[in-house]
N, C-alpha and C positions, 0 to 999 in steps of 0.2 A: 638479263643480268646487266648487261651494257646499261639501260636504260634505268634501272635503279641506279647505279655507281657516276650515270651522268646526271642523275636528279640528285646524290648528296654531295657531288661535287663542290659545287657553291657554298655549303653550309661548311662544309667540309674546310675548305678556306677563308671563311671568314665566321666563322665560331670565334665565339670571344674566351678569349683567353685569359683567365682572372688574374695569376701570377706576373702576367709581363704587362697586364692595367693597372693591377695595383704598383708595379715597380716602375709605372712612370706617372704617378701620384695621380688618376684618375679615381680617387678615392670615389665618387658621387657616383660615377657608373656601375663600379665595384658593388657598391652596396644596392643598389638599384637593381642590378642584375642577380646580386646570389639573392634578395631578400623576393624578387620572382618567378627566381627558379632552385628559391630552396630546399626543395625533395631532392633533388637531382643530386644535392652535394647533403644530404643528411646524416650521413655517414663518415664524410670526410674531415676530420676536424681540423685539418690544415688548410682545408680550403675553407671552411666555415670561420676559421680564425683569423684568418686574411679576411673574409667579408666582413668576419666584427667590428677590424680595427679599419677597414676602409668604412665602414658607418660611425663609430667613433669621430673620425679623424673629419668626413664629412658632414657631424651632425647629426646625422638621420637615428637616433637613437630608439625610434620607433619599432626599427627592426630587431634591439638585441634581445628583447624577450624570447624570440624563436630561435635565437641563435645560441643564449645562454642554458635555453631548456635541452641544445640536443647534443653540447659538449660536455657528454659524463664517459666515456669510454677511456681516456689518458688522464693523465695527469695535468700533461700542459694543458690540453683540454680543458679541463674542472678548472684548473689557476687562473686562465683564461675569461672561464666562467666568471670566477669571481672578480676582476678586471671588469667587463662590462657589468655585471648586475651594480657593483660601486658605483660608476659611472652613473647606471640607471638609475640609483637609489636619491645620487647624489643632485640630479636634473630635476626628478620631483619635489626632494625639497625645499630646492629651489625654488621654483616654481609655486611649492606653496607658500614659502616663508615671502615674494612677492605678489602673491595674488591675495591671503589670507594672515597674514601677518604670523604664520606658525613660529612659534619658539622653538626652535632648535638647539639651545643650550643644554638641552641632554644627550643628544647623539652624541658617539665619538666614533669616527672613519679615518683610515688612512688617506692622508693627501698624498693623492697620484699628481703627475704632471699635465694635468689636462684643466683650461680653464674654466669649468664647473666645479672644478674639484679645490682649485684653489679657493674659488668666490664661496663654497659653500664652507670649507674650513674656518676660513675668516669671518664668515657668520656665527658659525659656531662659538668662535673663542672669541668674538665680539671688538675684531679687529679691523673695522670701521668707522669710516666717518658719513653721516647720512648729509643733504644740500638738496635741501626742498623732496624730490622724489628721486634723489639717484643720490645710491650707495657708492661710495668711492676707499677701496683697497689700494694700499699701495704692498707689493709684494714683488721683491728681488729688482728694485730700484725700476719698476713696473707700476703704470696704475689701471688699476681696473675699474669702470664705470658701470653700472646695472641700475639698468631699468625698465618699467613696464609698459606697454601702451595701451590704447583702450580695446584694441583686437586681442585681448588678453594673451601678445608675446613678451618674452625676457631677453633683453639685452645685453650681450656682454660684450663691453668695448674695451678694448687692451691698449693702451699710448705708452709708448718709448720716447723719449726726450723730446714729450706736448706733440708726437703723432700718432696718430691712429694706425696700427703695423697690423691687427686683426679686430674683426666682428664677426659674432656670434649670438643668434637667436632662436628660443625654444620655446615649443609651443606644449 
């Protein structure tokens, strides 16, 4: 017995701790860690919601499909759900409206505060100005820059008075 309780010791002390990673904004581990050991939290929807919004927040949007298929037990849950699948929805068409030229002028989604969400609103309601191969939004005295490269990622570059404060790209 001793020798089992000194073999989980160590894990025991440095198990990671999703709540106090995510609340010192290591969003990028957060999601990296629930979206590797997502059985473990399948059932937890507060801890599966905290991983959401730490992939969210880090990008990593790849992981919300599993994360929006197993929040159906609560409420906030499901709201949650719908939260990221927008997000998701919102990335692809993106993604295709720069890779394929889709016309999005039929969709209509709520614009959340996240910047795919705004760039792809502005797509929609045709509230841009196109300059060779990048899209430029301006939004809440804000401009947004989007473009593609030849490794077929999308960029989105955020400047506050002509600086660059965020970048963000999806693949």
């Amino acid at each position: 017995m001793k020798r089992l309780l000194l073999l989980l010791i160590p894990f025991i002390l440095f198990a990671f701790d999703i709540k106090k990673e995510y609340l010192a904004k290591n969003y990028k581990s957060v999601c990296k860690y629930g979206a590797k050991n997502f059985y473990k939290f399948k059932k937890n929807e507060d801890l599966l919601s905290l991983i959401g919004m730490s992939c969210v927040k880090s990008d990593y949007f790849i992981y919300l499909p599993n994360i929006i298929n197993a929040l159906k037990y609560t409420k906030q849950g499901r709201n949650n759900a719908l939260y990221f699948s927008i997000l998701f929805l919102e990335k692809k068409l993106l993604y295709s409206y720069m890779m394929d030229g889709t016309n999005l002028s039929y969709y209509r989604l709520p614009m959340i505060n996240h910047p795919v969400s705004i760039v792809v609103t502005n797509l929609i309601q045709h509230k841009f100005k196109k300059k060779n191969d990048i899209i430029i939004i301006n939004h809440n005295k804000d401009i947004y820059k989007v473009c593609k490269d030849k490794e077929m990622k999308v960029y989105i570059d955020i400047y506050k008075n002509n600086k660059l404060v965020e970048s963000h790209w999806y693949r």
